[in-house]
C-alpha positions as a printed Julia matrix, in Angstrom:
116×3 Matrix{Float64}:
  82.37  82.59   78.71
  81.17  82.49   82.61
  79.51  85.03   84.7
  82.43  86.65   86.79
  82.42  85.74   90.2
  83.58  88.93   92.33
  86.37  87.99   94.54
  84.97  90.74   97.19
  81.87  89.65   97.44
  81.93  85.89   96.41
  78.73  86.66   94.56
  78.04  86.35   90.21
  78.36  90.13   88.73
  77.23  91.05   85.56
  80.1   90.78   83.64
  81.27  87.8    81.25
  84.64  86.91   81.46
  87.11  84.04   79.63
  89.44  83.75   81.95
  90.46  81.03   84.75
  89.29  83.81   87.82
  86.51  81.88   88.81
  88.77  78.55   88.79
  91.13  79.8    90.73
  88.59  81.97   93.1
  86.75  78.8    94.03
  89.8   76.21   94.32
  91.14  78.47   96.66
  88.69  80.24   98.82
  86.9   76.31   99.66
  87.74  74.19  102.23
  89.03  71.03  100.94
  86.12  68.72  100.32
  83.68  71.01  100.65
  82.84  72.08   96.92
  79.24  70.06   96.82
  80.4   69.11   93.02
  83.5   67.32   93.79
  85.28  66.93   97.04
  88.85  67.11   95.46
  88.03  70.96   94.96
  88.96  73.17   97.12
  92.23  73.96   99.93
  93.76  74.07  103.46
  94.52  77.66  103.66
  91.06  78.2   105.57
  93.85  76.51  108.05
  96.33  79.09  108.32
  94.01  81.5   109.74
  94.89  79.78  113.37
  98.51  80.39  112.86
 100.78  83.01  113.67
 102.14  85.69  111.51
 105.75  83.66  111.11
 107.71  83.13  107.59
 107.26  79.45  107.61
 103.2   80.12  107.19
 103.97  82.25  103.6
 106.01  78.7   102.76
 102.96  76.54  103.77
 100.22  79.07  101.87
 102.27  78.85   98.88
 102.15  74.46   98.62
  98.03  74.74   99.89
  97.49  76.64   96.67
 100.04  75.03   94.43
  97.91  72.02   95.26
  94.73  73.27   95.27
  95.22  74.81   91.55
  97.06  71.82   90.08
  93.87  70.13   88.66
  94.01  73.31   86.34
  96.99  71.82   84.84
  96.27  68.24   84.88
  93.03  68.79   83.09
  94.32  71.27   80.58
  93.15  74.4    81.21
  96.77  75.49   82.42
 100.24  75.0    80.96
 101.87  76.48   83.84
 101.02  77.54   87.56
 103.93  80.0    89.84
 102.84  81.07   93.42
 104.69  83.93   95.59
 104.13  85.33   98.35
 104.32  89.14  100.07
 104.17  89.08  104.42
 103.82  92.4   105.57
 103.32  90.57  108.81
 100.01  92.48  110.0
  98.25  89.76  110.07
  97.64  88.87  106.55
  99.59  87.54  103.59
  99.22  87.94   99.94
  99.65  84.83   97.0
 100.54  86.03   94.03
  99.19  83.55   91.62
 100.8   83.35   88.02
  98.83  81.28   85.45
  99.82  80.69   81.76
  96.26  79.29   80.59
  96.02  76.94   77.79
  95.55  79.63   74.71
  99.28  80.96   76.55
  97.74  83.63   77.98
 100.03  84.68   81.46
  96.99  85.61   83.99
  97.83  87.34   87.19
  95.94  86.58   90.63
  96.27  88.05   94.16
  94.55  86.07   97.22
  94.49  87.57  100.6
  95.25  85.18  103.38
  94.39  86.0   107.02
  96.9   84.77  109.67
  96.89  85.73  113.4
């Protein structure tokens, strides 16, 4: 069990949790090769904030976290990994992150992404 990282405030809370949150909270709120424990963590959607509000940008957001989470899979913590996307087109997107974890467990995740 890890602290819980709040995904507000990007600080520890009290609570324990035994999910992948944190995993997924830090692969894809970090700059790729920035994570000070391994510079394969992290991913480019810090990027997308200098693009415009178009379709194609949901497309790219969607790939920039497929990457960034597919260590999860590749080390065995996930058996499977589905990302969506909602564009209300006001200047933000939304992934909708779908993870089945390795006890089978489906665990749901929404990211905020801020696009011009």
């Amino acid at each position: 069990m890890d602290r819980e990282i709040s995904p507000l405030t990007g600080d520890y809370t009290s609570n324990q949790i035994s999910t992948l949150q944190n995993a997924v909270y830090i692969r894809l709120t970090t700059p790729l090769g920035s994570w000070w424990a391994d510079g394969r963590v992290g991913s480019l959607l810090h990027t997308l904030t200098r693009e415009k509000d178009v379709a194609r940008v949901g497309l790219l957001a969607e790939q920039y976290a497929l990457e960034a989470l597919q260590p999860l899979l590749e080390d065995g913590r996930a058996q499977s990994i589905t990302v969506s996307h909602t564009q209300p087109h006001d200047g933000r997107l939304f992934l909708h992150v779908k993870i089945t974890d390795a006890r089978g467990e489906v665990q749901l995740f929404s990211h905020p992404v801020a696009v011009i």
